[in-house]
Phi, psi and omega in degrees: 000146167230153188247126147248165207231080177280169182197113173326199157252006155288350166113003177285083187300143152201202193239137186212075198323137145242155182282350187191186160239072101267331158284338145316303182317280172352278188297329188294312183303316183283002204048049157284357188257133172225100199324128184284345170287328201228341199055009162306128168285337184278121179235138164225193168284140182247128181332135170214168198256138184286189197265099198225114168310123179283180190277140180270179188224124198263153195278172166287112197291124162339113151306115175310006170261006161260003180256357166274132170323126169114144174292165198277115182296326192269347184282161166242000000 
């Protein structure tokens, strides 16, 4: 599945699953698609920022003698 983020030519945005873009391509090509506000046909994509997993924050790795039983000489 794809999410696309469309926009009439009144300027109007909205959301839209497609199974591919080629069946957007499709549905775009027969005018099955219609700004649910206004019911304009001329529909396109509308710019979108892509989707990026923010950063994990990895913990600080352990000094080897801490990965051994017993405490570490160097935390204080």
């Amino acid at each position: 599945m794809i999410h696309y983020t469309l926009r009439c030519s009144q300027g109007h945005h909205f959301d839209d699953w497609f199974a591919s873009s080629s069946d957007y391509d499709a549905k775009a090509e027969a005018g099955e698609l219609k700004c649910p506000e206004c019911g304009d046909a001329k529909i396109g994509k509308a710019i979108m920022a892509p989707s990026v997993g923010s950063a994990s924050t990895a913990a600080e790795p352990a000094c080897a003698c801490c990965a051994q039983e017993g405490s570490c000489p160097w935390a204080a």
